[in-house]
N, C-alpha and C positions, 0 to 999 in steps of 0.2 A: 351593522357594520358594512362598509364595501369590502369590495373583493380584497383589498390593498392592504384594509387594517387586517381582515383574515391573517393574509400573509405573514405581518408584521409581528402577529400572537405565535405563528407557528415559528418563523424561524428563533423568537426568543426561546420556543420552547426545545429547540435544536442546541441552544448557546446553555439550557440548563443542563441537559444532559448528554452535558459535555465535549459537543462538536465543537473542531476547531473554528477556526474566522475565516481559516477560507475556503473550507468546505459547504460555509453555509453562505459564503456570499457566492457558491457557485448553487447552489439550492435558489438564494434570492434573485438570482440574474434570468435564471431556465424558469423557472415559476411566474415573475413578474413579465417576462416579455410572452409567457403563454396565457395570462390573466388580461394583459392589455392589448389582446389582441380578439379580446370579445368586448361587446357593449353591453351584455347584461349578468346579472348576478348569480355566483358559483353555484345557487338555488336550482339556474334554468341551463347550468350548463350539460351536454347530456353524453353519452359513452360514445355517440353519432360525431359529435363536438370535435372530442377528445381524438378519434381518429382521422378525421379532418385534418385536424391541424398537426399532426404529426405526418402524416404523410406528404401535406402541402410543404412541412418546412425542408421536409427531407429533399423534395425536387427541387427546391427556391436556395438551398443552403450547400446543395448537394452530400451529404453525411453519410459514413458507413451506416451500416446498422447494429455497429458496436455502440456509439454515440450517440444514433437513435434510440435504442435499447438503457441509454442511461437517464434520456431525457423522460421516456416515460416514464422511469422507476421514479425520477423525481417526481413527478406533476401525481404519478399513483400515490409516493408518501402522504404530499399534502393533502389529496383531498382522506385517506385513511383517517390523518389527524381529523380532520373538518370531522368526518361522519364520526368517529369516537367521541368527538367532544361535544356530539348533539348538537352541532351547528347543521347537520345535515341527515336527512333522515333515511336516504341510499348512498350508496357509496357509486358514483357512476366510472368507476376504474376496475368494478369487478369484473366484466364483461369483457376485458383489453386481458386479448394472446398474450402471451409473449414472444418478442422479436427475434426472430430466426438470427445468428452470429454465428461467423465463424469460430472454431476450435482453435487459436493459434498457439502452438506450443511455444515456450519461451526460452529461448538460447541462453545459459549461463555463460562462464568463462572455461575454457578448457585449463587442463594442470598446466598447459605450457603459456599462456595466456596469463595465471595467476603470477606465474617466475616473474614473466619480464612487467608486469604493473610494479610487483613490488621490489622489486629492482630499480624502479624507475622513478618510486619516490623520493620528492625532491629535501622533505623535512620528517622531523618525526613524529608533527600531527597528524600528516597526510600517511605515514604509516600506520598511524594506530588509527585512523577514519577507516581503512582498507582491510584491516584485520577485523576489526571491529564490525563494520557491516559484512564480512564474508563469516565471521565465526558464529554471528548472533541472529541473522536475519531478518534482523529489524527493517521497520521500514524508514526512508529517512525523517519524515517526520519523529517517529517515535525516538530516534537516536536525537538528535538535537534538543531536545525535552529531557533528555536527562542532564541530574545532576550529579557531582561526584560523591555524594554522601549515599546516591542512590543505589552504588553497589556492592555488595558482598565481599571485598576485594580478595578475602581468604576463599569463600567459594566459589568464587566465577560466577555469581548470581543476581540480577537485577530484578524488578519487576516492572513493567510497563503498561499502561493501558489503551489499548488498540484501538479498532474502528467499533463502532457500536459499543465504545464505554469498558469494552472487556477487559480484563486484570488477566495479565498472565504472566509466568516466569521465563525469562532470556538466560541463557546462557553465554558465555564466553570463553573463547580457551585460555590453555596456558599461554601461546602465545598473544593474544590480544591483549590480556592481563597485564603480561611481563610489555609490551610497548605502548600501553595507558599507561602503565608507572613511570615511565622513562620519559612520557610526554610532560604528564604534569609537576616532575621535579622541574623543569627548562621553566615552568612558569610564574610570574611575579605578580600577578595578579589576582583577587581577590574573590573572583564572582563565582558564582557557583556552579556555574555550566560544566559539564563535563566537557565540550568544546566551543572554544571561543576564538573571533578572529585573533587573527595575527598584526594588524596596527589599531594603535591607539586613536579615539578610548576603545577597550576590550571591550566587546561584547559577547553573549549567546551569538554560537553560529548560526545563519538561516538555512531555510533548505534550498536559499538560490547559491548562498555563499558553498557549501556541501556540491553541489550540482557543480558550480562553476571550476570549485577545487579538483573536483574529479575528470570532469573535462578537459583540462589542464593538463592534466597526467593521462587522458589518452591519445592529446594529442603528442605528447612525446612519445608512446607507445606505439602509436597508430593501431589502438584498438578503441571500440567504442564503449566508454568507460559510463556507466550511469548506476547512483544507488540501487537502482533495483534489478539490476542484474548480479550483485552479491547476494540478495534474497534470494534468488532464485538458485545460483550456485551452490549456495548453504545446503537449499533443500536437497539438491541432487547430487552433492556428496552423501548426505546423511543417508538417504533411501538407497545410490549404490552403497554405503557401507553396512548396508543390513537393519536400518534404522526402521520398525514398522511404519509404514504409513499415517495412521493414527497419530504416533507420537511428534511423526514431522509436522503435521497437520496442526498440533498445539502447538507448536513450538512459533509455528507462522503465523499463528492465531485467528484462522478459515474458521468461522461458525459451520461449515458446510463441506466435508470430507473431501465432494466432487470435485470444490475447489480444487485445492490440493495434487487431487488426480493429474488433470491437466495440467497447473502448475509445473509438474515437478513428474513429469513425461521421462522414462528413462531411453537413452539411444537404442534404435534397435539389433546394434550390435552386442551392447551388452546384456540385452535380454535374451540371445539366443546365447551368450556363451553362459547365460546362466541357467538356462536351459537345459543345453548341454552339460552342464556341470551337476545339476540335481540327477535327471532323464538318467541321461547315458551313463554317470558315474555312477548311480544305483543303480542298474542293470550290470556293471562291469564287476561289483562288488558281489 
């Protein structure tokens, strides 16, 4: 096989277990423009190769090394698949660092911030989209994949499957509950999405349509409204409200705790009044 058909076997083998389409037509774009940028076979390509051309693209493309840091984990997946499947008999991705990245901690929405969003909702899909990803923190992908038969509507309970295929249980509050019900009585149509546009023919929402509605609504706000700043919100309500860390960490579905950590960064004012509040209140007692 050349390089190409390589490719062609692994991203199928991405499409079986169960990446989406355009996660892996971002695997097929980073992989192939890094394969046709040699002239001989993945055989002779060497770890020498490999950092070559990541650091050449980084100067040519100019790239954080957040983005660099993701192209490697790509061009590393593939050739892992290659060497497991005894297409290759070293892996020459063993020997590659990993890329130094910044810590960036991620801003959710403040309580005073959450008022006027949903104050500012214009329908009452856009309110149950809003409650919905701040109560559950899904990511938007995973929200638009569901269906309405998919939730528990007595328990506030969904199940989704994440990145890396993982199965895990979501949650919902009461209020998100009570404004998914109130959405889908207004609705006259048939399909089974749990959110579907608003003109005909109805569809499953995308996660441009999701993105664009939300945008919409922060530019009324004038705040900068994007699904994954309620994921992030969610978790740092839940860890300020006493939630272990652990359990947020499932909840958001992190294979990896550290995640998390960063993720979901408390302010450091309220780590000193909690501080103060453990410390000093048990010494006062």
């Amino acid at each position: 096989m050349n390089n190409l058909e390589y490719l062609s076997k692994y991203l199928s083998t991405l499409e079986l277990e169960g990446y989406s389409s355009k996660t892996i037509k971002i695997y097929k774009i980073i992989i192939q423009n890094f394969l046709s940028s040699f002239s001989k076979p993945i055989s002779e390509i060497t770890t020498s190769d490999i950092r070559s051309y990541l650091s050449n693209y980084k100067t040519i493309h100019n790239i954080s090394n957040v983005t660099l840091s993701n192209y490697q984990h790509y061009i590393s997946s593939f050739f892992n698949w290659v060497t497991k499947e005894g297409y290759l008999s070293q892996n020459p991705c063993l020997n590659l660092r990993p890329i130094k990245t910044p810590k960036v901690i991620k801003d959710g929405f403040t309580e005073q911030e959450m008022a006027i969003i949903r104050k500012n909702c214009c329908n009452i899909r856009q309110k149950a989209l809003v409650e919905t990803l701040y109560s559950s923190g899904l990511r938007v992908s995973e929200l638009v994949s569901l269906n309405k038969e998919d939730i528990n509507w007595d328990r506030g309970i969904t199940k989704v499957v994440g990145k890396g295929n993982k199965e895990r249980d979501v949650y919902f509050s009461d209020d998100a509950i009570k404004l998914l019900k109130e959405y889908l009585q207004t609705r006259e149509d048939n399909n089974e999405a749990l959110f579907v546009t608003l003109i005909k023919p109805i569809k499953r929402m995308t996660i441009d349509a999701v993105e664009n509605s939300l945008r919409a609504l922060g530019g009324r706000c004038g705040i900068h409204v994007h699904p994954h700043r309620f994921r992030h919100t969610c978790a740092t309500v839940l860890l300020e409200r006493g939630m272990p860390i652990q359990d947020v960490s499932e909840i958001l579905g992190h294979s990896k705790l550290e995640t998390t950590m960063i993720y979901c960064t408390l302010n450091k004012k309220k780590i000193m009044d909690k501080y103060n509040e453990c410390m000093n209140g048990a010494r006062a007692k």
